[in-house]
C-alpha positions in Angstrom: 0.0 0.0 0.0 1.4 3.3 -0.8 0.4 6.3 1.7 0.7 9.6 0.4 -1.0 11.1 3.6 -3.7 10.6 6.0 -6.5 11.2 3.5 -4.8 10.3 -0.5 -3.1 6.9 0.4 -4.7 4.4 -1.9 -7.8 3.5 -0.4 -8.7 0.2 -2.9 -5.6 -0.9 -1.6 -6.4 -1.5 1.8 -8.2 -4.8 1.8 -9.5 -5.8 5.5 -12.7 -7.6 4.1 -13.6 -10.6 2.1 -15.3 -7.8 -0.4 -12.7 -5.3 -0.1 -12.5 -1.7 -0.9 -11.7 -2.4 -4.2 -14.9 -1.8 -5.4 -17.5 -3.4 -8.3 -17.4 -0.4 -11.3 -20.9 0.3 -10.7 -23.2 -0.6 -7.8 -23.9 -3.9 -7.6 -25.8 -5.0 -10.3 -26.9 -8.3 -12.8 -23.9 -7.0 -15.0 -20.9 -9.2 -15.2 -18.3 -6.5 -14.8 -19.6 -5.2 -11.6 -19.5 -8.8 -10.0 -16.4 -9.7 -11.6 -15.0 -6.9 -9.6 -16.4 -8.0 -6.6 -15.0 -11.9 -7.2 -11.5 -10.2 -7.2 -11.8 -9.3 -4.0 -12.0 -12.9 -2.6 -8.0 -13.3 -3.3 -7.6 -9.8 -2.0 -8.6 -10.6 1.0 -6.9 -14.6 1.1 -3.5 -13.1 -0.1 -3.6 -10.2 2.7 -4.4 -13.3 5.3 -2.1 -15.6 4.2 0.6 -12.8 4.4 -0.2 -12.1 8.1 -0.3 -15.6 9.4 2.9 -15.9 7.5 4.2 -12.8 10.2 3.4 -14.6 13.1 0.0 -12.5 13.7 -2.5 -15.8 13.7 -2.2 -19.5 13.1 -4.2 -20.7 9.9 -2.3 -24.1 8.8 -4.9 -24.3 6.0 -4.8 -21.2 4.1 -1.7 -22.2 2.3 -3.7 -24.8 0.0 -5.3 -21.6 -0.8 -2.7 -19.2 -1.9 0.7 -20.6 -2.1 2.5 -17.5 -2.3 3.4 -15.5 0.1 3.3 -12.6 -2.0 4.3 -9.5 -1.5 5.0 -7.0 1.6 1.7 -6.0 3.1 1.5 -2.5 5.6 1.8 -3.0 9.2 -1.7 -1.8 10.0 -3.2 -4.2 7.1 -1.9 -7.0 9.3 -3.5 -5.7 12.1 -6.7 -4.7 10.9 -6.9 -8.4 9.3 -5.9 -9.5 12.8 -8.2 -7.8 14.6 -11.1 -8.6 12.3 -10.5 -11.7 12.3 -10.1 -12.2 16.2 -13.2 -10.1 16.8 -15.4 -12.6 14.0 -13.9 -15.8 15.5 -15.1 -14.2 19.6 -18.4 -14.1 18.3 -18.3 -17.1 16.7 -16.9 -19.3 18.9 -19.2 -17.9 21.7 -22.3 -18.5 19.9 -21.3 -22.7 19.3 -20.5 -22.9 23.3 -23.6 -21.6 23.2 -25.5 -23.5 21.7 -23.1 -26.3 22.8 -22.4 -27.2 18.8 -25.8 -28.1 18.3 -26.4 -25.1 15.6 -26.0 -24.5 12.2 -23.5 -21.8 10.3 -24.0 -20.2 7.3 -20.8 -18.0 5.8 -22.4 -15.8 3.3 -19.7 -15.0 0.1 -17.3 -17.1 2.3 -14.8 -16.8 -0.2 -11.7 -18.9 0.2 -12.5 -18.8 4.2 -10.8 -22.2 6.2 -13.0 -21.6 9.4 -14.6 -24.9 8.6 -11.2 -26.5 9.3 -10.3 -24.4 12.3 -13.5 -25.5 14.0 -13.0 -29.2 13.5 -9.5 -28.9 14.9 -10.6 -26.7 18.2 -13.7 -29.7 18.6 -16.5 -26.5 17.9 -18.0 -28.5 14.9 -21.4 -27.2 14.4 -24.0 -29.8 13.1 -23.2 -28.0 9.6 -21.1 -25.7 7.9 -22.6 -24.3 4.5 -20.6 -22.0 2.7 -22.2 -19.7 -0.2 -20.6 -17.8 -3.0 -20.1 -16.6 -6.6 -20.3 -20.3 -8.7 -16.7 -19.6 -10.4 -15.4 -19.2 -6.4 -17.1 -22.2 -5.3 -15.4 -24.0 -8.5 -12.2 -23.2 -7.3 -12.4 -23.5 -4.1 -13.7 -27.1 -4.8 -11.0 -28.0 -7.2 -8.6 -27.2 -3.7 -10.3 -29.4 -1.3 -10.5 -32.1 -3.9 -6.9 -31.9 -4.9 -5.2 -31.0 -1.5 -5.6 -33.7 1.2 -5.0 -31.4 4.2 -8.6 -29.6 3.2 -10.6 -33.3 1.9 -9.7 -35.5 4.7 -11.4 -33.5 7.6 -14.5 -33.5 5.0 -13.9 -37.2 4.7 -13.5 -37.6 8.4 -16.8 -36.3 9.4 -18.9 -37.6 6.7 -20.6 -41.0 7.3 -21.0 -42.5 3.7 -18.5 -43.1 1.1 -19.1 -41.0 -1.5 -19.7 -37.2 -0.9 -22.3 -35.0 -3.4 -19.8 -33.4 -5.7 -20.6 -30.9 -8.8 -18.8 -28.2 -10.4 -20.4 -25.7 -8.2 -21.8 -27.5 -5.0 -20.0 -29.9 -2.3 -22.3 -31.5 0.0 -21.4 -33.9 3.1 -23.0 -34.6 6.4 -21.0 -31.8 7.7 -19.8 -29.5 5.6 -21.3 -28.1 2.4 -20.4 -25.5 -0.6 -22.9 -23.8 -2.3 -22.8 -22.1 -5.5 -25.7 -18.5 -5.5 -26.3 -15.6 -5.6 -26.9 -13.6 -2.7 -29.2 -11.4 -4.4 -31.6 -14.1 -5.6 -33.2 -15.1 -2.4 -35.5 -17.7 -3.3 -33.0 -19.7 -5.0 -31.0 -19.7 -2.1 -33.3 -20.8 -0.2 -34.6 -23.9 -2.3 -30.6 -24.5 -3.0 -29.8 -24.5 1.4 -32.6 -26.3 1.7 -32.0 -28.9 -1.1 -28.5 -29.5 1.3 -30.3 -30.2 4.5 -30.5 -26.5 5.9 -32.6 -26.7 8.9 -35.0 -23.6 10.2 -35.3 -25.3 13.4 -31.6 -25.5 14.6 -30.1 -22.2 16.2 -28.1 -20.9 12.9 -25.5 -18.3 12.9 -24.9 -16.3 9.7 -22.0 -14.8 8.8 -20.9 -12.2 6.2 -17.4 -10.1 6.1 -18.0 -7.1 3.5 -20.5 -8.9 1.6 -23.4 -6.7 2.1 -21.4 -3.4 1.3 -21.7 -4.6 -2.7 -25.4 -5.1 -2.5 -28.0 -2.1 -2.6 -30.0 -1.4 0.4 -32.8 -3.1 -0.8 -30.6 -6.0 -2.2 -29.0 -6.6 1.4 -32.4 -5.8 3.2 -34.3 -8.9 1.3 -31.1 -11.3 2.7 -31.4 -10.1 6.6 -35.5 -10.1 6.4 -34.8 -13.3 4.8 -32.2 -14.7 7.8 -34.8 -13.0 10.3 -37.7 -15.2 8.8 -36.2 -17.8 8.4 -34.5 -18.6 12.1 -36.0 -18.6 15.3 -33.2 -18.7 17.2 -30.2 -17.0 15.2 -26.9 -14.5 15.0 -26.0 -12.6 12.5 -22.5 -11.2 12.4 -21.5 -8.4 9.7 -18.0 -6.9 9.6 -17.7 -4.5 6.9 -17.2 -0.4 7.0 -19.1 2.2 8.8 -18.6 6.0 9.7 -18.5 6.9 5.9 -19.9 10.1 6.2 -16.5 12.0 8.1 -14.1 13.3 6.2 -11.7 10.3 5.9 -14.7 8.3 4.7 -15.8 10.1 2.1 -12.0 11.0 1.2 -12.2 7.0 0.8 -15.5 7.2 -1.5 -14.2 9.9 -3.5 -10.9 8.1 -4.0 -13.0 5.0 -5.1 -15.4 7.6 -7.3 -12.4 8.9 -9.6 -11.5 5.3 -10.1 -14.8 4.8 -11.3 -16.1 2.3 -8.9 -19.0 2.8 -5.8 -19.9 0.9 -2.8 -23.7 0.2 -3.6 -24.5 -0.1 0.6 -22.5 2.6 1.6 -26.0 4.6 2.8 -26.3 1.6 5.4 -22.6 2.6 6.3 -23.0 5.7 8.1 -22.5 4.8 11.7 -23.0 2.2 14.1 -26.5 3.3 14.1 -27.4 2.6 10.7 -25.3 -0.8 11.1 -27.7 -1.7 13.8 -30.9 -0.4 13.0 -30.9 -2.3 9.1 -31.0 -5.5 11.4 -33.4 -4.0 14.1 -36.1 -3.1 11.0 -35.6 -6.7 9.9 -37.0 -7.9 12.8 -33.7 -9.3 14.8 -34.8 -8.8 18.6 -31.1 -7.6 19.7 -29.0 -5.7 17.9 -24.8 -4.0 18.5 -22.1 -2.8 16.9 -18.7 -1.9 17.6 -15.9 0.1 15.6 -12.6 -2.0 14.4 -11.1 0.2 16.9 -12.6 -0.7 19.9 -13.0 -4.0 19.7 -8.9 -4.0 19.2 -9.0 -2.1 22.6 -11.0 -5.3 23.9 -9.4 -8.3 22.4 -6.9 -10.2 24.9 -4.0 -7.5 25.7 -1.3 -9.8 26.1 -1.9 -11.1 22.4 -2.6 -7.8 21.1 1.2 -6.9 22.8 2.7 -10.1 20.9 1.3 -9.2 17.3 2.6 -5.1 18.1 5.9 -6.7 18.6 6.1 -8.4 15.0 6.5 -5.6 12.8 7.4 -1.6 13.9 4.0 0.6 13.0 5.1 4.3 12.2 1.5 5.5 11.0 -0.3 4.7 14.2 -2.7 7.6 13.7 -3.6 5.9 10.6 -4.3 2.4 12.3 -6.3 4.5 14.3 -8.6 5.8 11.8 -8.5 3.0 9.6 -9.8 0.8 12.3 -12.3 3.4 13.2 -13.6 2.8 9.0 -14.7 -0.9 9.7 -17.3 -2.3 12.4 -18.5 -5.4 13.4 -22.1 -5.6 14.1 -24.3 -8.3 15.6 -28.1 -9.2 16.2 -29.5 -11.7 17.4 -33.1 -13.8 17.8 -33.7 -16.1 20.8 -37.2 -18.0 20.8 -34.8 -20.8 22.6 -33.3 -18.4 25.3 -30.0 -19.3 24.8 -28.6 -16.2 25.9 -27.8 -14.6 22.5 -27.9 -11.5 23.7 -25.6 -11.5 26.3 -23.1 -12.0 23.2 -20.6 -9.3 23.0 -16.9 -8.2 24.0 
């Protein structure tokens, strides 16, 4: 990343999101430019991981089968704004199997070329199921990796009871884990195709998206969460993705992105914490919080946070700052089941 200064460093280069802020051209529509931009985020984000875990910041054994490469030199703050995003999404995560003591359901909306399905076997926090859903062409990929890397097909194999898994070009199904190929934007397909895979309404579920909604429009991303909100009883959804766009470094950020010709088609939902938390309170999600990147790396265990400062020297620590104060994770929850969603948080 090249930084010029605080508000002209090369915003679609910093990439702390599955969807990064490298943009689609032109908001998210049917056209296959704008989601072809959108698809080249998912390495983005898997090249910026794999580089931090190479550092030292976080242990991912998996994300090698992924991206080989090392690649090149990412910032300092890039490797902690990937650390702390992913540290806050696996806390909430992790919380919400204990409590629902792995008897639940997750749903990783665009997951990308995401290896949580592997952490959780290894940390013994498999849910019942793991589906994964994404662009077709990812889901191709990702599925030609599993099938030719054994590290990422024998947990698969492991936990599936049968001998022969449901394989396609763009769906992997077994008794535990399962890759779907859709469109976010076309609920009712998603639906039928979750369903065809053994989705189950009645189980608690926990959804997941990492700047996956920021590409849809409002109404686009409204239709998934009324969807999720219908659909569960008892669920979590968990969203990291930006928010305070409406300061002056955040619209420096959209203007940057405007001169290259590409726009965030959420960024309205973007505003603040607020908006974060009121687009899943309107839904119909009992509970709903959200937190800047910022604090919750004020929150995350200090003694690991002192470990990962001491990897690489951080000169621009007024830009972690604001940077981190540009993403959020936000959370909301419904409990018919009075597990104690609610009480979820930092």
């Amino acid at each position: 990343m090249r930084l010029c200064n605080v508000y002209s460093f090369n915003v679609d280069q910093i990439t702390l999101g599955e969807g990064s802020l490298m943009a689609a051209r032109q908001p998210f529509t049917d056209t296959d430019t704008a989601d072809e931009a959108v698809r080249t985020t998912c390495d983005d984000a898997t090249t910026c991981k794999r580089f931090a875990t190479s550092k030292g910041y976080w242990k991912d054994p998996y994300i090698q089968y992924f991206v080989r490469s090392v690649g090149e030199r990412k910032a300092p703050e890039i490797n902690r704004g990937y650390y702390a995003r992913v540290q806050g999404v696996n806390h909430l995560l992790d919380a919400f199997i204990k409590k629902a003591e792995c008897d639940c359901q997750i749903i990783n909306l665009g997951a990308g070329l995401d290896t949580t399905f592997w952490r959780l076997k290894d940390e013994n926090l498999m849910p019942r199921k793991f589906f994964e859903v994404d662009f077709p062409t990812i889901v191709a990929r990702k599925i030609h990796n599993i099938k030719t890397k054994p590290p990422l097909s024998k947990p698969i194999i492991e936990t599936h009871s049968t001998d022969s898994l449901l394989l396609d070009a763009h769906s992997l199904d077994s008794d535990r884990y399962c890759i779907i190929g859709a469109d976010l934007r076309d609920i009712s397909s998603l639906d039928e195709k979750l369903k065809k895979f053994q989705l189950n309404p009645e189980l608690p579920t926990l959804l997941l998206s990492e700047c996956v909604l920021v590409y849809m429009t409002p109404s686009q991303s409204s239709n998934l969460v009324n969807w999720a909100a219908e659909t569960f009883h008892t669920a979590m959804f968990i969203n990291y993705e930006q928010v305070n766009m409406s300061d002056r470094f955040g619209q420096v950020m959209i203007e940057n992105l405007q001169r290259r010709q590409c726009t965030l088609a959420g960024v309205e939902l973007c505003q603040s914490l607020d908006s974060q938390k009121e687009r899943f309170l309107k839904a119909g999600w009992e509970h709903a919080d959200a937190l800047d990147m910022m604090t919750i790396y004020s929150m995350l265990r200090q003694d690991d946070v002192a470990r990962i400062e001491r990897l690489e020297f951080l000169d621009e620590k007024e830009l972690l700052q604001q940077l981190l104060q540009h993403y959020s994770i936000s959370w909301a929850a419904k409990d018919k089941l009075n597990l104690g969603l609610s009480q979820l948080a930092f």
